[in-house]
Structures are given as C-alpha cells and as structure tokens.
C-alpha positions in Angstrom: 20.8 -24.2 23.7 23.7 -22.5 25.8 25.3 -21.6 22.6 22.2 -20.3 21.3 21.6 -18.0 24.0 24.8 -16.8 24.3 25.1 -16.2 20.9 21.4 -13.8 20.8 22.8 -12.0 23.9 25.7 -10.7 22.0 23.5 -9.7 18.9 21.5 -8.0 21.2 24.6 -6.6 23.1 25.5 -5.4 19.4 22.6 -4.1 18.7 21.9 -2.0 21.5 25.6 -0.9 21.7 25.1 0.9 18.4 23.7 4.4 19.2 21.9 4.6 16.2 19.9 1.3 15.6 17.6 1.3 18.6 16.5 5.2 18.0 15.5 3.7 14.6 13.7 0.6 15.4 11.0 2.9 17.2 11.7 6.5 15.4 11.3 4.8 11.7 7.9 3.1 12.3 6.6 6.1 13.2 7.8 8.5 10.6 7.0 6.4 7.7 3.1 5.7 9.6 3.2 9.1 9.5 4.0 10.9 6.6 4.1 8.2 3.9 0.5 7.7 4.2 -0.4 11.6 3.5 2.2 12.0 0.4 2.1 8.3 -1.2 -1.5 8.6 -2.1 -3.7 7.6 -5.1 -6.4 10.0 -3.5 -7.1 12.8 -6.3 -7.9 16.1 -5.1 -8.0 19.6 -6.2 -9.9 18.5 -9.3 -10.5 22.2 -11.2 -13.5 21.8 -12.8 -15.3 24.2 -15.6 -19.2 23.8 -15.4 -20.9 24.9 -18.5 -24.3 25.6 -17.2 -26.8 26.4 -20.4 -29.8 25.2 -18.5 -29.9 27.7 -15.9 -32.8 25.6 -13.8 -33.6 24.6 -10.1 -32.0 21.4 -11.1 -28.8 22.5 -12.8 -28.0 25.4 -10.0 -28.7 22.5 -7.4 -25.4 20.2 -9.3 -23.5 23.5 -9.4 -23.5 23.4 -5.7 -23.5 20.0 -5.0 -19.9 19.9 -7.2 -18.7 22.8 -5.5 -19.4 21.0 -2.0 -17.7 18.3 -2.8 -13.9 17.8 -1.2 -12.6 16.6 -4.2 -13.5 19.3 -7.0 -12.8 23.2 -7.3 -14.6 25.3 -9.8 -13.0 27.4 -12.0 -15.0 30.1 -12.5 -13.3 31.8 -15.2 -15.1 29.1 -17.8 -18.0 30.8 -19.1 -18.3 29.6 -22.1 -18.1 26.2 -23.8 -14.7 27.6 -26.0 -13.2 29.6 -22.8 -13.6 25.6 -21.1 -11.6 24.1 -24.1 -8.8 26.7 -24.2 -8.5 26.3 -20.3 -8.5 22.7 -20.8 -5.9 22.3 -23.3 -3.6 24.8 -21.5 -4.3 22.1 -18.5 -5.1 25.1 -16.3 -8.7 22.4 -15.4 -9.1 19.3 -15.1 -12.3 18.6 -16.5 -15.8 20.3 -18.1 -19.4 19.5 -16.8 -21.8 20.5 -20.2 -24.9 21.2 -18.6 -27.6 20.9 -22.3 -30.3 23.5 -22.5 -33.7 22.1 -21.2 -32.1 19.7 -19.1 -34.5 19.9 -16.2 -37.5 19.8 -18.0 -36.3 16.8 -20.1 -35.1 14.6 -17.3 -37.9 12.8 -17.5 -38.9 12.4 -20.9 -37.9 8.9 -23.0 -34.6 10.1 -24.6 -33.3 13.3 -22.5 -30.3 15.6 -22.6 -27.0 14.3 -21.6 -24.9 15.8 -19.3 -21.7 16.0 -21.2 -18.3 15.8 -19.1 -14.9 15.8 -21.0 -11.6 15.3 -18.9 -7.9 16.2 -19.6 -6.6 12.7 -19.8 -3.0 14.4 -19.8 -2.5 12.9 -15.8 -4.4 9.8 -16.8 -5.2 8.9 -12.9 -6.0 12.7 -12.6 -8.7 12.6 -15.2 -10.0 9.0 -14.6 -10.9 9.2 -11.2 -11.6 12.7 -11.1 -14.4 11.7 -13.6 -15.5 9.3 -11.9 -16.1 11.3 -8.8 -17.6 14.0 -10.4 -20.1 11.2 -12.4 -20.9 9.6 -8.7 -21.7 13.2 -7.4 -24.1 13.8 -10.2 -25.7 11.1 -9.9 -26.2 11.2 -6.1 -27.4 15.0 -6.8 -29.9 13.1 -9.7 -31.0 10.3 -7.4 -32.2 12.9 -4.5 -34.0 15.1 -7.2 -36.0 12.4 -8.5 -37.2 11.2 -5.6 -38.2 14.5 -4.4 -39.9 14.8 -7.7 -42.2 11.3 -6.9 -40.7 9.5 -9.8 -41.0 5.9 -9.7 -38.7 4.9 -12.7 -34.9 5.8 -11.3 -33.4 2.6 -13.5 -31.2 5.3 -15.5 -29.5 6.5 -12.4 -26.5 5.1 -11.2 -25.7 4.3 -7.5 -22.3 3.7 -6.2 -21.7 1.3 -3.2 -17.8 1.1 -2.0 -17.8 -1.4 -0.2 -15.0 -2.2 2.4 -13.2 1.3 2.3 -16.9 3.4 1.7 -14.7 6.4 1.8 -13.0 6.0 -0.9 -9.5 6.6 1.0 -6.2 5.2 -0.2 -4.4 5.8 2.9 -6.5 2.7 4.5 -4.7 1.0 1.4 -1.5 2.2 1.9 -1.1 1.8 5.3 -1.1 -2.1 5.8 1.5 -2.3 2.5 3.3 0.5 4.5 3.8 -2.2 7.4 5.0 -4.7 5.0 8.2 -2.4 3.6 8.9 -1.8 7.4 9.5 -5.4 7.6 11.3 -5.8 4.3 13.8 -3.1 5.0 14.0 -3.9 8.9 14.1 -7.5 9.2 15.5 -8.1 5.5 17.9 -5.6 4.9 19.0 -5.0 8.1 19.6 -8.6 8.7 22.1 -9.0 5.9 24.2 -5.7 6.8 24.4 -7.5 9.9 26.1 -10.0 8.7 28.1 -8.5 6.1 29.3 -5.9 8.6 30.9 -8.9 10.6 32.7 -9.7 8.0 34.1 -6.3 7.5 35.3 -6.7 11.2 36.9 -9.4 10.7 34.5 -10.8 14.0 32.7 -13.8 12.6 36.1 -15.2 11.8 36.2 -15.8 15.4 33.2 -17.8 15.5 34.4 -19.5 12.4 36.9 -21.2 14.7 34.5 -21.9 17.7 32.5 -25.2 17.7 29.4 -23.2 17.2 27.1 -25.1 14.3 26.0 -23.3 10.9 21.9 -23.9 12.3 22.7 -22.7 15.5 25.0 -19.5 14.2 22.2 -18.6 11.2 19.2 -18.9 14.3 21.3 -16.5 16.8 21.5 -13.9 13.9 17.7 -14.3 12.9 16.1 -14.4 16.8 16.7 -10.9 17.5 15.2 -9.2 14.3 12.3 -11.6 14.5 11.4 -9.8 17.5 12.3 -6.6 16.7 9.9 -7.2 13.6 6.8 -8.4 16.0 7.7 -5.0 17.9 8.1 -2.8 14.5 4.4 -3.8 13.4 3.0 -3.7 17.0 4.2 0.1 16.9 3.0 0.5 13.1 -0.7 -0.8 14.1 -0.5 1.6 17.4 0.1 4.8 15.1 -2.4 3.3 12.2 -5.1 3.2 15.0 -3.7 6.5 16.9 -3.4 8.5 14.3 -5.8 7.3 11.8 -8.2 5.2 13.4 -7.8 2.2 11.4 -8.1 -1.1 13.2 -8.5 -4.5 11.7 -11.6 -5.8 11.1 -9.9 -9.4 11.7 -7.8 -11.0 14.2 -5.0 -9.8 15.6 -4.3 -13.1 15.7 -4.4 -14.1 12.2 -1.8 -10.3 11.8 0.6 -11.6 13.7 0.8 -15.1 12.8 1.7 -13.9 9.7 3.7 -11.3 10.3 5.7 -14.3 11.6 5.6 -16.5 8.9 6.8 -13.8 6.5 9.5 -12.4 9.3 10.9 -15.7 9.0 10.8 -16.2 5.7 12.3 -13.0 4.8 15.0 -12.9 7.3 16.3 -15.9 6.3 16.6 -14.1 2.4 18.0 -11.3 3.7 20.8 -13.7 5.8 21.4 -15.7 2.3 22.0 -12.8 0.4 24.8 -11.4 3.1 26.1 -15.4 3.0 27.1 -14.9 -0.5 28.4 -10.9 -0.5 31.6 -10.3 0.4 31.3 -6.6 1.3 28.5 -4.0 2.5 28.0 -2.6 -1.4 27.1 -6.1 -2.8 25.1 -7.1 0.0 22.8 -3.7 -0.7 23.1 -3.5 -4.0 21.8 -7.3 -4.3 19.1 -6.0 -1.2 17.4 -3.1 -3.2 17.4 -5.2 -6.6 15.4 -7.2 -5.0 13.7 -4.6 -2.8 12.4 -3.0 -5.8 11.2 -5.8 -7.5 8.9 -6.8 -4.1 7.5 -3.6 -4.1 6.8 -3.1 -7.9 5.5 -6.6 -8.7 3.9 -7.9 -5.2 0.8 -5.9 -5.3 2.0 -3.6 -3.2 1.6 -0.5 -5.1 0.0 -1.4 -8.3 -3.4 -4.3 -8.7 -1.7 -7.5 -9.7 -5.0 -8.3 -11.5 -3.4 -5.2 -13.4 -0.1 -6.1 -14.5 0.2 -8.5 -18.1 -0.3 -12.3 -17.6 3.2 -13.1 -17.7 4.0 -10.7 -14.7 1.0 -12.2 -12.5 2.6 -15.4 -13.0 5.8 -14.3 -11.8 4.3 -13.0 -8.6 3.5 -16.2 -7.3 7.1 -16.7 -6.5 7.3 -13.2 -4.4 6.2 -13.7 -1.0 5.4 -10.7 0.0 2.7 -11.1 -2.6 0.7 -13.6 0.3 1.6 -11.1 2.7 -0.1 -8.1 1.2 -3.4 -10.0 0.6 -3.9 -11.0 3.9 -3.0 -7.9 5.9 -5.3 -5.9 3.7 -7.6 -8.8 3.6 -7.9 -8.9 7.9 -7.5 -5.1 7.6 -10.3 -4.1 5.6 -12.3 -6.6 4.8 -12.2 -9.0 8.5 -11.0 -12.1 6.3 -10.6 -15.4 8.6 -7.7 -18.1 8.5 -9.8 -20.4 7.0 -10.4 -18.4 3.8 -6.7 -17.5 4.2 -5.2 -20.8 4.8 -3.6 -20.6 1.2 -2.0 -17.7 1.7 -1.0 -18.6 4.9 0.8 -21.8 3.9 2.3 -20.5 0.7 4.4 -18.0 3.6 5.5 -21.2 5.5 7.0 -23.0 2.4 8.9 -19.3 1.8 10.3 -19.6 5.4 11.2 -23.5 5.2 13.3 -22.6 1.5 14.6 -19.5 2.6 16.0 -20.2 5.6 17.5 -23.4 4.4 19.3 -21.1 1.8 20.3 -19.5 5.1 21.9 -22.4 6.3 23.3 -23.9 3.4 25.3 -20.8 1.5 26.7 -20.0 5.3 30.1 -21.3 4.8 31.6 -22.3 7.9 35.6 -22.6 7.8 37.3 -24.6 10.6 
C-alpha cells in the first residue's frame, strides 16, 4: 500500500507539474459542453419552404401562418406558382412545397377530400425527411385545432404527434450525454496510454523496471489518478449540461456515476494495454484513434444501432461504450432505474475485469 501511494503521488506530481494538462482537465469539459452541442446537431432548421396556396380560404391562410410561425420553416415567397416551386426546387434554392388543392376548406369534411400535397428535395436526405415531417406535424396540429372549432366529432383522419421523453424535439439533449462519454474516452483512454508511452520516451519507467514495485501495483498507480480525474471531468460536464442548458437527469445520480466508474475502469485499463504494447507516442495514437473512431461510429453514439445492418449490431455488443451510452441517455432522459439497467450495468463490469487484466498481463516488467 506504501508503494501504491507513493507511486499515485508522483503521477499526480506529474501531472500537475505539466503546465498544460490541469488547464485542460477543466478548460476541455467545458468547451466541448459548450459548443459541440450547438454545431453537432441533427436539429433541422431553416427549412425554405414554397406554399402553393390555390384555395385561398380561412382555413388555408390560417396554415400559411401557422408554417410561417413555426421555428423550423421559412417561406419563400418568391413561389407563386406550382412551376416557379419546381424550378426553385430543383435549383435546391427550397427545401420543400406545400400544394394547397382548390376547395380544400369546403371539402375537409366530405368522405374523400383534397389532399394537401407536400413534395421535398430529398437532395440532403435528413434535410428533406425531417423537414417533412415537421411541416406534416404542424399541419396537422393547425387541422386538429380547426376541426374542433368547427364541432366535428369524427377527427380519426388527423394525425397527433406525442414525443415522448425529449417533447421538444431537441438533439442537443441527445448529444449531450454521448458528449460526456467522448470526454471520458479521450481523457481517461487516451490520455492514459500517452502517459505511459511518454515514460518510455524518458527513459523513466526503466527505473521502476528495476525497483521491487509489482506489475498490479505499477498498472493501479497509473490508473488511480485518471479515474478521478474522470469522476471530476463528468461532474463538471453535468454542471455545464444543467448551467447552461438546463438538463438534469431524470435518474439517479447515483446510478450516473456508478457507471461512469465501471466504464472509467474499464476503459482506462484499454487505454494502459494499448501504451503496454506501443513502443513510441505515434503507435500508441495511431492504435488510440483507430479504435476511437470505431467507438464512436458503431456504439450508438452518433448513429441508432437499431440502424446500422445486422452484422454491425452484432458487433456492437463487444464495444463497451455501447452499455454506456444506453444508460446515461437512459437515466438522462427517460429516469431509467438500476434494476431495469442491471444488464447494462454488468456487461461494463466484465469490460473492466478483461481490460484491466490485459493491463496487467501485456505490462512487461524487466528485472
């Protein structure tokens, strides 16, 4: 345990010595909590739409406005006509057209009435999908008022939209718990291999190769300190996610940082086998941001896994921060207990117990 001690004291001693790497424990949190939510957004705005209005009724000025109040939408009033639309369209100078047919009030109510028609430039696929689909929900809301204002009893053809769990519709309250998770990957994985791996540019661990010092014990003393400069990394990530944002979790704290530990562990120990087996700085981040990229593409941190073919789902059940990303976002949004993620939970502690055994192991201790 003396050895131990000693040994954390002088990565801390390190650590703090460096001018640079204490500035960046606290000043990197807070950048990327707050700017990487505003430009790494699914959110689609700005949506130039052309609306076609050849009813010219009560009820086709009053979805006029209500498009034109919406955040999300901009008319483009140059449109006038149906052709004038399809040129725009096609020169992608709008997004989409809203066909408004002729006698489309007085027709609402009959047995087989007008269609509103709405045709998209499904150039920017995302663009033109869910810019669609918000222009369809605002319709439909404008639809659903008018109705009922009109008395009518059968509203079965109207759609309404419940979001549950983000009701707003906004991606940054996705984005910001996966945010947390690559501060942990490049803090507490990547930075824990270049610790190593700069040692052995020094020529300094050669020195504790020579000591008494065990491989456990050695691997531990370089793991300690990043494990708790990881609990502090994501205390200051939820601080600026609640600051700035006003997102809290709906969950426990508890269950947010137990595992925050559990994957802390686990992918410290990855990041301490990967240095174990580099011989120089390049390798170790050349091997760090293969693998970097592959977390971040496959894990279900920036694309649906329930997305991606069946082969690739598969293969995510080998990527721990896959079990990570489902329960932040899970205790995040949704207020998820242990219970119903004890699965996750465990899948994290079998991670930890292989990869920091890998830790130990691939050290190679000389004598």
């Amino acid at each position: 345990m003396r050895q131990l001690f000693i040994l954390i004291q002088k990565e801390f001693t390190q650590i703090f010595r460096n001018p640079f790497l204490p500035k960046l424990f606290i000043v990197f949190p807070v950048m990327i909590m707050l700017v990487m939510p505003w430009v790494t957004t699914m959110d689609v705005r700005n949506v130039s739409v052309a609306i076609i209005d050849e009813d010219g009724s009560t009820l086709s000025h009053r979805i006029t406005s209500d498009v034109r109040a919406a955040e999300y939408f901009t008319v483009n009033n140059e449109a006038t006509t149906l052709d004038t639309a399809h040129s725009l369209l096609g020169d992608c100078q709008i997004d989409i057209i809203l066909q408004i047919p002729k006698n489309f009030e007085r027709d609402i109510t009959s047995i087989e009435p007008e269609k509103l028609d709405i045709s998209a430039n499904a150039v920017n696929a995302t663009k033109g999908s869910l810019g669609s689909q918000y222009l369809v929900q605002t319709i439909a809301s404008t639809l659903y008022k008018y109705m009922g204002e009109q008395g009518a009893t059968q509203l079965s053809d109207l759609v309404v939209v419940q979001n549950r769990y983000n009701p707003t519709l906004n991606y940054r309250y996705l984005m910001i718990p996966a945010l947390m998770i690559m501060l942990l990957i490049l803090i507490c994985g990547f930075m824990s291999a270049i610790n190593i791996v700069t040692e052995k540019e020094n020529g300094t661990i050669e020195q504790i190769n020579v000591t008494p010092i065990g491989k456990f014990t050695f691997v531990l003393a370089k793991l300690i300190p990043f494990w708790l400069i990881g609990l502090f990394v994501i205390t200051v990530a939820m601080f600026v996610a609640w600051l700035v944002y006003g997102l809290v979790p709906l969950g426990s704290f508890g269950n947010i940082y137990l595992a925050t530990i559990l994957f802390i562990l686990g992918f410290s120990g990855f990041g301490v086998a990967v240095a174990n087996i580099s011989d120089n700085i390049q390798q170790t981040m050349f091997v760090m941001f293969f693998f970097i990229i592959i977390f971040m593409l496959l894990s279900g941190l920036l694309t649906p896994i329930s997305s991606m073919p069946e082969w690739a789902q598969k293969f995510t059940i080998i990527l721990p921060p896959r079990y990570y990303i489902e329960i932040m976002r899970a205790v995040y949004l949704k207020g998820t207990t242990f219970v119903d993620m004890w699965h996750n939970f465990a899948a994290l502690g079998v991670f930890v117990v292989i990869f920091n055994l890998l830790a130990t192991i691939t050290y190679k201790k000389q004598t």
